[in-house]
MDTraj code that builds the backbone (N, CA, C; nanometers):
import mdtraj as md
import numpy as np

residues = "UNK UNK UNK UNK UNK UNK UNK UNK UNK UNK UNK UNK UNK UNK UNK UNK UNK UNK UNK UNK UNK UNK UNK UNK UNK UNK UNK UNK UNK UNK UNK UNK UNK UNK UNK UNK UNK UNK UNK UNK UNK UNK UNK UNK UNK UNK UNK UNK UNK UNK UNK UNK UNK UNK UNK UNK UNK UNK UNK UNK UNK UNK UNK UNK UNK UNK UNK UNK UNK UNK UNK UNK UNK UNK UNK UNK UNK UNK UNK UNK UNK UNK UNK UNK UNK UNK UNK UNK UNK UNK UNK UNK UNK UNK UNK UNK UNK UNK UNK UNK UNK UNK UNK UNK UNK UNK UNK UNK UNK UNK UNK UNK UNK UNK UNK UNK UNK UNK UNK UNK UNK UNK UNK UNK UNK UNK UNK UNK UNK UNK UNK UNK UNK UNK UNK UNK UNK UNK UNK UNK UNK UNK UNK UNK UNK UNK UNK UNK UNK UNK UNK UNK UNK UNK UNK UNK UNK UNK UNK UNK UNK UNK UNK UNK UNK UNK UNK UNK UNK UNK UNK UNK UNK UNK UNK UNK".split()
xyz = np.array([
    [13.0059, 8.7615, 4.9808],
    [13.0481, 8.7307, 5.1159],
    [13.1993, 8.7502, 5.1274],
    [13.2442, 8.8099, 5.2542],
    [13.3856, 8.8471, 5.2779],
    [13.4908, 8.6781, 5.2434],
    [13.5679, 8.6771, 5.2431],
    [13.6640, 8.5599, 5.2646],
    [13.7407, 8.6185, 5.4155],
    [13.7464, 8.5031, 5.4405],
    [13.8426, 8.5317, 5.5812],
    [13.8985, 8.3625, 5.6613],
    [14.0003, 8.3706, 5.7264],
    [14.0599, 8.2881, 5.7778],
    [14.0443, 8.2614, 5.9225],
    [14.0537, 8.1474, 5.9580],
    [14.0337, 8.1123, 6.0859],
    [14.1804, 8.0684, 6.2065],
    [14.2193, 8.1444, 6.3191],
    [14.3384, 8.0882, 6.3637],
    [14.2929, 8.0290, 6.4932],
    [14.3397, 7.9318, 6.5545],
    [14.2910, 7.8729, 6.6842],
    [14.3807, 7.9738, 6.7289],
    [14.2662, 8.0083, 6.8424],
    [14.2979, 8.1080, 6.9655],
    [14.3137, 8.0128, 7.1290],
    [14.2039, 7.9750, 7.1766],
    [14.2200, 7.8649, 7.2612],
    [14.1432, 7.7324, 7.2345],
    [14.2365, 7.6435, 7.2862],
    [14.2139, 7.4701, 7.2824],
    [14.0752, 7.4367, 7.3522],
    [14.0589, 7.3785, 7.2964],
    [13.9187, 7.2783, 7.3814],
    [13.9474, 7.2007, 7.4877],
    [14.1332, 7.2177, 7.5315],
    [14.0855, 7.1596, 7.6351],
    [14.1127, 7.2866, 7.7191],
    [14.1982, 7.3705, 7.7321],
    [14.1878, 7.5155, 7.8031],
    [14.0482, 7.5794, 7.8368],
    [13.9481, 7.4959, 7.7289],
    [13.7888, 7.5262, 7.7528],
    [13.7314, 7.4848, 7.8318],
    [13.7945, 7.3181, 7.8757],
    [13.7341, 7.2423, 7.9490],
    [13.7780, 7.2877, 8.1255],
    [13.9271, 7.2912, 8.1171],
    [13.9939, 7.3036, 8.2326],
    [13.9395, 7.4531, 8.2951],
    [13.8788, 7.5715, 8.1825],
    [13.8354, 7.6736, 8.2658],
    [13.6353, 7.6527, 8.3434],
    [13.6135, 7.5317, 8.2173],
    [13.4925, 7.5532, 8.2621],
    [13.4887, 7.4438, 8.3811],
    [13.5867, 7.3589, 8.4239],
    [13.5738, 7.2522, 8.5379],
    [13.6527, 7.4128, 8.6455],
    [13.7182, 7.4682, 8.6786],
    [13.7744, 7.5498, 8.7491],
    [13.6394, 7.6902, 8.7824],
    [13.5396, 7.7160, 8.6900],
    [13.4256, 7.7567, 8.6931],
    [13.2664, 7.6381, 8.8219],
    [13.2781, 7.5541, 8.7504],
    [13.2142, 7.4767, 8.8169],
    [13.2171, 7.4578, 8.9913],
    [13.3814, 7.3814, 9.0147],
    [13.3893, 7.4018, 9.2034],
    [13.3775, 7.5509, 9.2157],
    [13.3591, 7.6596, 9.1566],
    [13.3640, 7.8126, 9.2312],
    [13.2187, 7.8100, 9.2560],
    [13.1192, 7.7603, 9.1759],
    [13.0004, 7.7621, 9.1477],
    [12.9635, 7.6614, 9.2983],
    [13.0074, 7.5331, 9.2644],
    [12.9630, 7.4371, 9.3609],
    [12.9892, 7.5095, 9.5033],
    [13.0921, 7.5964, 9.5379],
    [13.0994, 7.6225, 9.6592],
    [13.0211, 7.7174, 9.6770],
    [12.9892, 7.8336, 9.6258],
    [12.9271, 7.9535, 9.6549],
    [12.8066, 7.9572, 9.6507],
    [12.7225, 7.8145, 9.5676],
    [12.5601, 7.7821, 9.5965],
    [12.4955, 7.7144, 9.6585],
    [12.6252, 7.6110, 9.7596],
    [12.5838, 7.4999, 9.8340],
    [12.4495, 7.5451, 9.8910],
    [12.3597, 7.4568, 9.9001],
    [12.2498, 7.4340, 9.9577],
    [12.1271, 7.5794, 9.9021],
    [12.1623, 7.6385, 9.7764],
    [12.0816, 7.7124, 9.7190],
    [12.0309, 7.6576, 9.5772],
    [11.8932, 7.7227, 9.5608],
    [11.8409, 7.6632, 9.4654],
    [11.8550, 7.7446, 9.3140],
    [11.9027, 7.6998, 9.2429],
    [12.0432, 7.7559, 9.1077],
    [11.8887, 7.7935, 8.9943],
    [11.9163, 7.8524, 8.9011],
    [11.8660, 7.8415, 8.7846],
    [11.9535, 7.9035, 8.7181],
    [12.0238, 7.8214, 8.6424],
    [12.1023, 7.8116, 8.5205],
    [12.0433, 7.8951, 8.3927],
    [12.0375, 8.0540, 8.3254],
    [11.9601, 8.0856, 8.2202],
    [12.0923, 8.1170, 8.1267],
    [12.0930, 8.0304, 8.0159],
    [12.1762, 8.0620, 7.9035],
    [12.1203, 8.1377, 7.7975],
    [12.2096, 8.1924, 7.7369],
    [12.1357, 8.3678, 7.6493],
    [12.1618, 8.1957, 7.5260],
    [12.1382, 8.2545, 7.4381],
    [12.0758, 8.1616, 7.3084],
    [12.1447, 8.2559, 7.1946],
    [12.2084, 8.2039, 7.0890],
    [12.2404, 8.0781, 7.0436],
    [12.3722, 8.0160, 7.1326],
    [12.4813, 8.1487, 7.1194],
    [12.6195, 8.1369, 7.1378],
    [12.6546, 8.0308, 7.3285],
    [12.5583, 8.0897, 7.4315],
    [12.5938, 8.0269, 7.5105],
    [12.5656, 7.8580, 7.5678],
    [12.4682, 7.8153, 7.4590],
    [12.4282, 7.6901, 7.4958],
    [12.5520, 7.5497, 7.4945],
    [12.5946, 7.5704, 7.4194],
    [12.7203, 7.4770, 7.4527],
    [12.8143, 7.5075, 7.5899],
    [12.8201, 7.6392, 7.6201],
    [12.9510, 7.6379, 7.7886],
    [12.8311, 7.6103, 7.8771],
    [12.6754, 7.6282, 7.8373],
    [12.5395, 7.6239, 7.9520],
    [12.5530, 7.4534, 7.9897],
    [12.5657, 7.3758, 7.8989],
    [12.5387, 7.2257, 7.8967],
    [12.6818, 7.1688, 7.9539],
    [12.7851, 7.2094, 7.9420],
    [12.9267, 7.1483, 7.9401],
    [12.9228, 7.2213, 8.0957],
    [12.9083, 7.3257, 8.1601],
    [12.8829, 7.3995, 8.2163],
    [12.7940, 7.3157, 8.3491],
    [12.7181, 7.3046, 8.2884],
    [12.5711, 7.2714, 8.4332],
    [12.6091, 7.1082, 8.4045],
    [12.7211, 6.9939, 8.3091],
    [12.7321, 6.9083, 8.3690],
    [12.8493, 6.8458, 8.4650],
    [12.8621, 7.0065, 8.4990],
    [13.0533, 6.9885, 8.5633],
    [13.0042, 7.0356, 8.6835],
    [12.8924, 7.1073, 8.7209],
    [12.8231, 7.1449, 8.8793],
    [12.7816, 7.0203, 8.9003],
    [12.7826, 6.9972, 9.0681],
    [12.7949, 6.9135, 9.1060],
    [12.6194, 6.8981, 9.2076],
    [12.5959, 7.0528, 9.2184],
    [12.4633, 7.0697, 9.3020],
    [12.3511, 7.0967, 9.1881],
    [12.2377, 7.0062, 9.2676],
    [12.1060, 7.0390, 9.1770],
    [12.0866, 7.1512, 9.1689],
    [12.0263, 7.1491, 8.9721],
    [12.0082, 7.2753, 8.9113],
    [11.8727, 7.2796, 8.8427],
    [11.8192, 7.4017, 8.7514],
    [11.7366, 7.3658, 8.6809],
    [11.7713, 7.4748, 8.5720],
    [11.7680, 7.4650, 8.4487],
    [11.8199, 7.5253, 8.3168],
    [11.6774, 7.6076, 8.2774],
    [11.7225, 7.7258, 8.2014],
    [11.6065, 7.7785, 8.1528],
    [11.7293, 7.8388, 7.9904],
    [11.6367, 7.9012, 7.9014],
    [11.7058, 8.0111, 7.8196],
    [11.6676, 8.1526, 7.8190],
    [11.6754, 8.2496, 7.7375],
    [11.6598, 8.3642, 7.6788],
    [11.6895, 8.3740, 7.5552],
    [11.6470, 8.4296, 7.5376],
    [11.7327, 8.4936, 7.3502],
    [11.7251, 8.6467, 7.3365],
    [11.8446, 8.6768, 7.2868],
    [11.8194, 8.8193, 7.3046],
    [11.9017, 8.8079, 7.1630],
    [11.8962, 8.9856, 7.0609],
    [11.9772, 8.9724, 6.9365],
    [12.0456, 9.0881, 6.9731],
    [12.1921, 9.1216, 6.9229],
    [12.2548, 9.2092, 6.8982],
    [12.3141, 9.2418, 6.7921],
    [12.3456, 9.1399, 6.7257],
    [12.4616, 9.1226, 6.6124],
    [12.4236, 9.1112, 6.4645],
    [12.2841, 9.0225, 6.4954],
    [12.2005, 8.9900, 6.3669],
    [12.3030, 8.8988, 6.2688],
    [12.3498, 8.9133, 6.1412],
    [12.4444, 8.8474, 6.0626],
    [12.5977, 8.9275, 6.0711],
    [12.6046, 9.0691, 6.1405],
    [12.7079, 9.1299, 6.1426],
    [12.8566, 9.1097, 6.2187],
    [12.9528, 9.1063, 6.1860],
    [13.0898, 9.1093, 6.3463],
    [13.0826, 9.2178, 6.4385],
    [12.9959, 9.3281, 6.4710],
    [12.9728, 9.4253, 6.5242],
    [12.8587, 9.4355, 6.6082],
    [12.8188, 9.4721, 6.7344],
    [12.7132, 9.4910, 6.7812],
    [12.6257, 9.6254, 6.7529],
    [12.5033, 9.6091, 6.7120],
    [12.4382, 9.6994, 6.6561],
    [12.4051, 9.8304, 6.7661],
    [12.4546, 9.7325, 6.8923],
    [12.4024, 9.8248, 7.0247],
    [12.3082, 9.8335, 7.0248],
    [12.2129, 9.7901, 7.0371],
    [12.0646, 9.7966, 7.0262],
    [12.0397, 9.6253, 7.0957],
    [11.9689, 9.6037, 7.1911],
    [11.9424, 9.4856, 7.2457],
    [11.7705, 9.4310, 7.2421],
    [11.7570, 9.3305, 7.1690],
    [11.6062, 9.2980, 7.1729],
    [11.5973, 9.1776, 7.2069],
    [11.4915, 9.1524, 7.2919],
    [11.4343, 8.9595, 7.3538],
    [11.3513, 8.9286, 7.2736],
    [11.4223, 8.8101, 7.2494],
    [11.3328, 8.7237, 7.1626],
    [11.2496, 8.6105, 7.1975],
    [11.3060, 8.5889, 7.3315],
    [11.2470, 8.4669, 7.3929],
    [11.2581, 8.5010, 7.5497],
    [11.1718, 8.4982, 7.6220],
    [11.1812, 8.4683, 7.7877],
    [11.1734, 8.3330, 7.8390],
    [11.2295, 8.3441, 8.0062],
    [11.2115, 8.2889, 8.0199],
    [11.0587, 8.2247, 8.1232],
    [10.9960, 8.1279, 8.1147],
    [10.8652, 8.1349, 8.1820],
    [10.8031, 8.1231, 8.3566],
    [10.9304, 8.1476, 8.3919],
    [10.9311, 8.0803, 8.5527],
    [10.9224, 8.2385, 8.6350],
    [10.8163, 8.1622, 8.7770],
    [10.8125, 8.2822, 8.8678],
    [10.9783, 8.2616, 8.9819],
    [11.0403, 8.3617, 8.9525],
    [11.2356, 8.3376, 9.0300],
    [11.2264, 8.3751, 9.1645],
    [11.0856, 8.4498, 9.2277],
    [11.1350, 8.4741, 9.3216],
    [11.1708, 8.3469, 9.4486],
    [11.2069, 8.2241, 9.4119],
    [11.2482, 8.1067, 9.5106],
    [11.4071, 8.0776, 9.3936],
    [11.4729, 8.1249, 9.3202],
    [11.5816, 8.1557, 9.2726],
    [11.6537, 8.2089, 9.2902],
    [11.8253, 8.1244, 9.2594],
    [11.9237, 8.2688, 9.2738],
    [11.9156, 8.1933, 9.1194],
    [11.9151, 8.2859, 9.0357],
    [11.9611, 8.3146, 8.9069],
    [12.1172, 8.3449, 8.8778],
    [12.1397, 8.2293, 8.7894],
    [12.2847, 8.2444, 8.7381],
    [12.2663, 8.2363, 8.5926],
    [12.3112, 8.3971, 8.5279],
    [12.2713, 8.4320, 8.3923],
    [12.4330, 8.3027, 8.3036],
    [12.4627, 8.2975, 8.2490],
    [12.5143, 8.2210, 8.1339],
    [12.5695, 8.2514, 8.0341],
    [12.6478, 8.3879, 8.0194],
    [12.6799, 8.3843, 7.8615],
    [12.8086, 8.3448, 7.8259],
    [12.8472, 8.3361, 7.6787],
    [12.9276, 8.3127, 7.6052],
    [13.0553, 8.3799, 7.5993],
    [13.0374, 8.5066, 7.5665],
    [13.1522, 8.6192, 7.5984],
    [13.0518, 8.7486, 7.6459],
    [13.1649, 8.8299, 7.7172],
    [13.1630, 8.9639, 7.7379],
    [13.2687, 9.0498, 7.6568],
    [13.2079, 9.1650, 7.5638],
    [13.2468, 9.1273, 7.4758],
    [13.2417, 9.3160, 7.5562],
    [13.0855, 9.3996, 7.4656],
    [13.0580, 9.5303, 7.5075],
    [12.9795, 9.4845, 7.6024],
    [12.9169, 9.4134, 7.6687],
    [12.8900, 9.4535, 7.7887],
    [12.7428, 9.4853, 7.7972],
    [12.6890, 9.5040, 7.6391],
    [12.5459, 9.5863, 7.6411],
    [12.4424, 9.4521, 7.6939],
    [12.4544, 9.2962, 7.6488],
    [12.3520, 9.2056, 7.6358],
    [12.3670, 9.1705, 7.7889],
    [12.4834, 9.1853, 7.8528],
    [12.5212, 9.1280, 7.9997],
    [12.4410, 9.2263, 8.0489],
    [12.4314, 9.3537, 8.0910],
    [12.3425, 9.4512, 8.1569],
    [12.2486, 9.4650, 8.1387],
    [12.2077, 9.4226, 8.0313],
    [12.0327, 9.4442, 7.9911],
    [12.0290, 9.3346, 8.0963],
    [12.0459, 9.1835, 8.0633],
    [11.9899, 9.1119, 8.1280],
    [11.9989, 9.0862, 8.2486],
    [12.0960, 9.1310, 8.3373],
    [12.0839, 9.1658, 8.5102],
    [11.9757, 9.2745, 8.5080],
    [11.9740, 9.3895, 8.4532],
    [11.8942, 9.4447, 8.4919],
    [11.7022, 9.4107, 8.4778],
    [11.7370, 9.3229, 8.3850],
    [11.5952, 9.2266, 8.3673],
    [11.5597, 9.1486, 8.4160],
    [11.6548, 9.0813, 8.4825],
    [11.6817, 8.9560, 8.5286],
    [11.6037, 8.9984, 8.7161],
    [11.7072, 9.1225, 8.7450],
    [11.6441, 9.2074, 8.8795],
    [11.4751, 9.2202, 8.8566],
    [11.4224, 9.2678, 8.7542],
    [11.2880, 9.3082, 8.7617],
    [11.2081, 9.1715, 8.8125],
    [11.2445, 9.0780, 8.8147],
    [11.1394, 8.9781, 8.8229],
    [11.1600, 8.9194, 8.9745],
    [11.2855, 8.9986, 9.0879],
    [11.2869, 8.9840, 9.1922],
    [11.3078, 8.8000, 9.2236],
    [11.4033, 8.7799, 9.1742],
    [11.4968, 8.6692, 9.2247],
    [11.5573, 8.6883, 9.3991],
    [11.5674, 8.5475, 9.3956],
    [11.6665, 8.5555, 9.5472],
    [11.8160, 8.6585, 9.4974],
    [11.8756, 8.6282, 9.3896],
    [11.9867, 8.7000, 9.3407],
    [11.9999, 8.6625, 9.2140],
    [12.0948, 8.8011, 9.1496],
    [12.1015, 8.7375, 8.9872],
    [12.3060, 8.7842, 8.9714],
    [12.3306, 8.7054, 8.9432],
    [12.4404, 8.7030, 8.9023],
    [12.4516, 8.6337, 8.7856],
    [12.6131, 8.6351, 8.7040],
    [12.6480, 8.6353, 8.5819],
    [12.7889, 8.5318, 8.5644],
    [12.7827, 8.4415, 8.4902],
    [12.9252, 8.3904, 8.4613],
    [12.9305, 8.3830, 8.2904],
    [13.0160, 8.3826, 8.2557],
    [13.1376, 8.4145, 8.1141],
    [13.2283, 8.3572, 8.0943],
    [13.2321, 8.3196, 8.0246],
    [13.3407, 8.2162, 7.9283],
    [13.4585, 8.2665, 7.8995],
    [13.4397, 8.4034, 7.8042],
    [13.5005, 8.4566, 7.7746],
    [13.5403, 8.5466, 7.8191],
    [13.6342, 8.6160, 7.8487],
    [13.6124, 8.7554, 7.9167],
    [13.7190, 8.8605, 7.7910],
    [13.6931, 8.9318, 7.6656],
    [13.7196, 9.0373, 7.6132],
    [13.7872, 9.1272, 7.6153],
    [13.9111, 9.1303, 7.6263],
    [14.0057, 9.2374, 7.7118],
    [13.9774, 9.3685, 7.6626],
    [13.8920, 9.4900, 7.6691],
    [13.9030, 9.6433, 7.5928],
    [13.9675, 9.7017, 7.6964],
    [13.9787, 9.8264, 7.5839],
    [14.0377, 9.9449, 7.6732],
    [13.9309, 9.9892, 7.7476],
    [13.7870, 9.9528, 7.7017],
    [13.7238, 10.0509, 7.7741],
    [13.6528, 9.9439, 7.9002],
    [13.7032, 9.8703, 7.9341],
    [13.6527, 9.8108, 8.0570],
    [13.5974, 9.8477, 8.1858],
    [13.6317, 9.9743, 8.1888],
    [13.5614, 10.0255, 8.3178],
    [13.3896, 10.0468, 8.3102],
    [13.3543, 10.1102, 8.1734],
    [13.2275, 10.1169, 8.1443],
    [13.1380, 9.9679, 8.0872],
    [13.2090, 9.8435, 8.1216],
    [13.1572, 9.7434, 8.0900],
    [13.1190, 9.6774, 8.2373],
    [13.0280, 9.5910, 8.2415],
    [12.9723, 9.5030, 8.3355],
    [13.0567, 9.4298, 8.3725],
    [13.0886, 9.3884, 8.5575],
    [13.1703, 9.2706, 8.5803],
    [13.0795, 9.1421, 8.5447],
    [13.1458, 9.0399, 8.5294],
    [13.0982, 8.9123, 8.5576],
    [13.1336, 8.8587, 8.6723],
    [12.9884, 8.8062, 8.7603],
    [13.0562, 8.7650, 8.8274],
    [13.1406, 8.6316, 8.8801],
    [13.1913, 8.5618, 8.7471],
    [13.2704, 8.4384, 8.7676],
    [13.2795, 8.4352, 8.5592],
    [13.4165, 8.4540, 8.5596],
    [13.4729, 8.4570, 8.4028],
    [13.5571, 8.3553, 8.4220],
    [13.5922, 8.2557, 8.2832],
    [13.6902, 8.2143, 8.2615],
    [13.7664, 8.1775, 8.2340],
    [13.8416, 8.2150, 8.0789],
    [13.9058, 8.2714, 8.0280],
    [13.9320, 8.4490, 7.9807],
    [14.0109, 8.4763, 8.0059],
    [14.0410, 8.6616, 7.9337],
    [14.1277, 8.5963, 7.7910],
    [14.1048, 8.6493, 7.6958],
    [14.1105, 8.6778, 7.5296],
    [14.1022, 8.7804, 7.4905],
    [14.2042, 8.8557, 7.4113],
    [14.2556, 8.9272, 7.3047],
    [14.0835, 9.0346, 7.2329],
    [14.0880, 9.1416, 7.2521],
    [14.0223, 9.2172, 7.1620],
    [14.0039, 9.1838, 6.9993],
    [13.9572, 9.0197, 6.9471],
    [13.9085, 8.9762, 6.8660],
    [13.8156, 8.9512, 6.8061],
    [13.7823, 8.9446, 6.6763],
    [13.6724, 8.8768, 6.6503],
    [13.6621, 8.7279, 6.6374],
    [13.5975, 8.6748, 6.7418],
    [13.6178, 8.5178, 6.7410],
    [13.5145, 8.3987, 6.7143],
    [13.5272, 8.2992, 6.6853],
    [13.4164, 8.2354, 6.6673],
    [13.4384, 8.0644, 6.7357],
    [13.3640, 7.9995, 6.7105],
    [13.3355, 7.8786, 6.7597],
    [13.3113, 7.8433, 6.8670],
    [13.2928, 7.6893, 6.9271],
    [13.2762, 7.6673, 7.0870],
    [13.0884, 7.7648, 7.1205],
    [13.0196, 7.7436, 7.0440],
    [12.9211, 7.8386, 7.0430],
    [12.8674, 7.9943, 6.9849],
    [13.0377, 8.0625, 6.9334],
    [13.0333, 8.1812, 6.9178],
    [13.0126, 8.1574, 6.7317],
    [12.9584, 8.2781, 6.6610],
    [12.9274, 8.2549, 6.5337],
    [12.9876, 8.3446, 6.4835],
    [12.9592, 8.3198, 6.3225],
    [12.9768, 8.4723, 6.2337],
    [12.8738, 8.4021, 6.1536],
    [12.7612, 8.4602, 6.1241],
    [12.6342, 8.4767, 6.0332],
    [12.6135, 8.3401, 6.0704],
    [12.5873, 8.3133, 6.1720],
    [12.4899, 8.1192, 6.2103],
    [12.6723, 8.0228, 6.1643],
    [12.7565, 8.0674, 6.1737],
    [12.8340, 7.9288, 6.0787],
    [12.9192, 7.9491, 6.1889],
    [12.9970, 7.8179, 6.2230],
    [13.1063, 7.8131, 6.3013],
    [13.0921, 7.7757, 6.4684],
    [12.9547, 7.7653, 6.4821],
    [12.9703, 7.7710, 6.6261],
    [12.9773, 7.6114, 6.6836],
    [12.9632, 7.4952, 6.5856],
    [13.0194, 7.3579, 6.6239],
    [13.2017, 7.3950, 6.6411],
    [13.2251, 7.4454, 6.6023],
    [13.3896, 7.4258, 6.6207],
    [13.4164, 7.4070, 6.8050],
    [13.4880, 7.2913, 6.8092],
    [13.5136, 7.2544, 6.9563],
    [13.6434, 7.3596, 7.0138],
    [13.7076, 7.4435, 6.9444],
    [13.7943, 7.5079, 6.9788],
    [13.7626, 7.6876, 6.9754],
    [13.8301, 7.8033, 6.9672],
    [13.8122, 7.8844, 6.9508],
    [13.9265, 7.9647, 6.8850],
    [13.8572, 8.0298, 6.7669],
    [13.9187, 8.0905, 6.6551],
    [13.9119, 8.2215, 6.6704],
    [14.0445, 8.2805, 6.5871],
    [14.0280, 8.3937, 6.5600],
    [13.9906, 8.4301, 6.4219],
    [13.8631, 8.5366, 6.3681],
    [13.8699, 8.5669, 6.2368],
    [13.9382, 8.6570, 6.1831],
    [14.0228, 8.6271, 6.0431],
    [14.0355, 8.7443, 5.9877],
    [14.0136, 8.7307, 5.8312],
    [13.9648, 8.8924, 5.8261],
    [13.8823, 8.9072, 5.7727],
    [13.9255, 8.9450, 5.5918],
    [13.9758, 8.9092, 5.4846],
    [14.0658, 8.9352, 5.4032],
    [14.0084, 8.9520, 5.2524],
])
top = md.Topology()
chain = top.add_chain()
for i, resn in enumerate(residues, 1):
    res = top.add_residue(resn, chain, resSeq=i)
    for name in ("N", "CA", "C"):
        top.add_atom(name, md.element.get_by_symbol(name[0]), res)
traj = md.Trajectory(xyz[None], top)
């Protein structure tokens, strides 16, 4: 196994203050609509929970699981579901859930999956938002919040091989 070091990138509370500044954008733009909260699995379930208890309008939570990464720091590019979710959406606006946007590949699969099942609407919010060069060919989110450094990062939900994702803060790895 590699050795590598961990540097705090952002605070837990910069986590908190983006995901309460996430929340009223949320509370205003769904008033009087009926939400379903779907967090991708593993990485987004901690901003999904911290997340849906800072909205202020009734919700109802579902997951997904999808793999990209497997044990690797790299996306294999290749996107597979591992888990659905079991509900008929068309009385939903769907608000997908992830962790970071990173490439962009797991965010588009799942709008575009998310569309097949004919929701009231499907939109997307992000934690993280990934700064690349190649951003134009990546998916917007539509409600990010934080932007971070072209890293490999972990904690606050995000992993490297299952380890790290209790960390209440967010790290940078390197890799040595």
């Amino acid at each position: 196994m590699k050795e590598h070091e961990l540097k705090i990138l952002v605070s837990r509370e910069e986590i908190a203050k983006a995901i309460n500044s996430l929340a009223k954008k949320i509370d205003s733009d769904y008033l009087g609509k009926k939400i379903l909260l779907v967090g991708v699995l593993k990485g987004a379930a901690f901003f999904l929970v911290d997340l849906a208890r800072s909205i202020s309008l009734p919700l109802e939570i579902d997951f997904v699981e999808v793999s990209s990464y497997g044990n690797k720091a790299e996306s294999s590019g290749k996107i597979k579901l591992i888990k659905d979710i079991r509900k008929d959406l068309s009385d939903y606006h769907v608000l997908i859930v992830e962790d970071i946007l990173d490439s962009g590949l797991t965010l588009q699969y799942l709008i575009d999956f998310f569309k097949q099942k004919k929701p009231l609407s499907v939109k997307s919010v992000v934690l993280f938002y990934k700064m690349k060069n190649n951003d134009c060919k990546r998916p917007n989110a539509d409600y990010f919040g934080l932007k971070i450094p072209d890293y490999f990062v972990v904690g606050y939900g995000l992993d490297y091989a299952e380890k790290y994702r209790n960390l209440k803060d967010l790290y940078v790895v390197s890799f040595v």
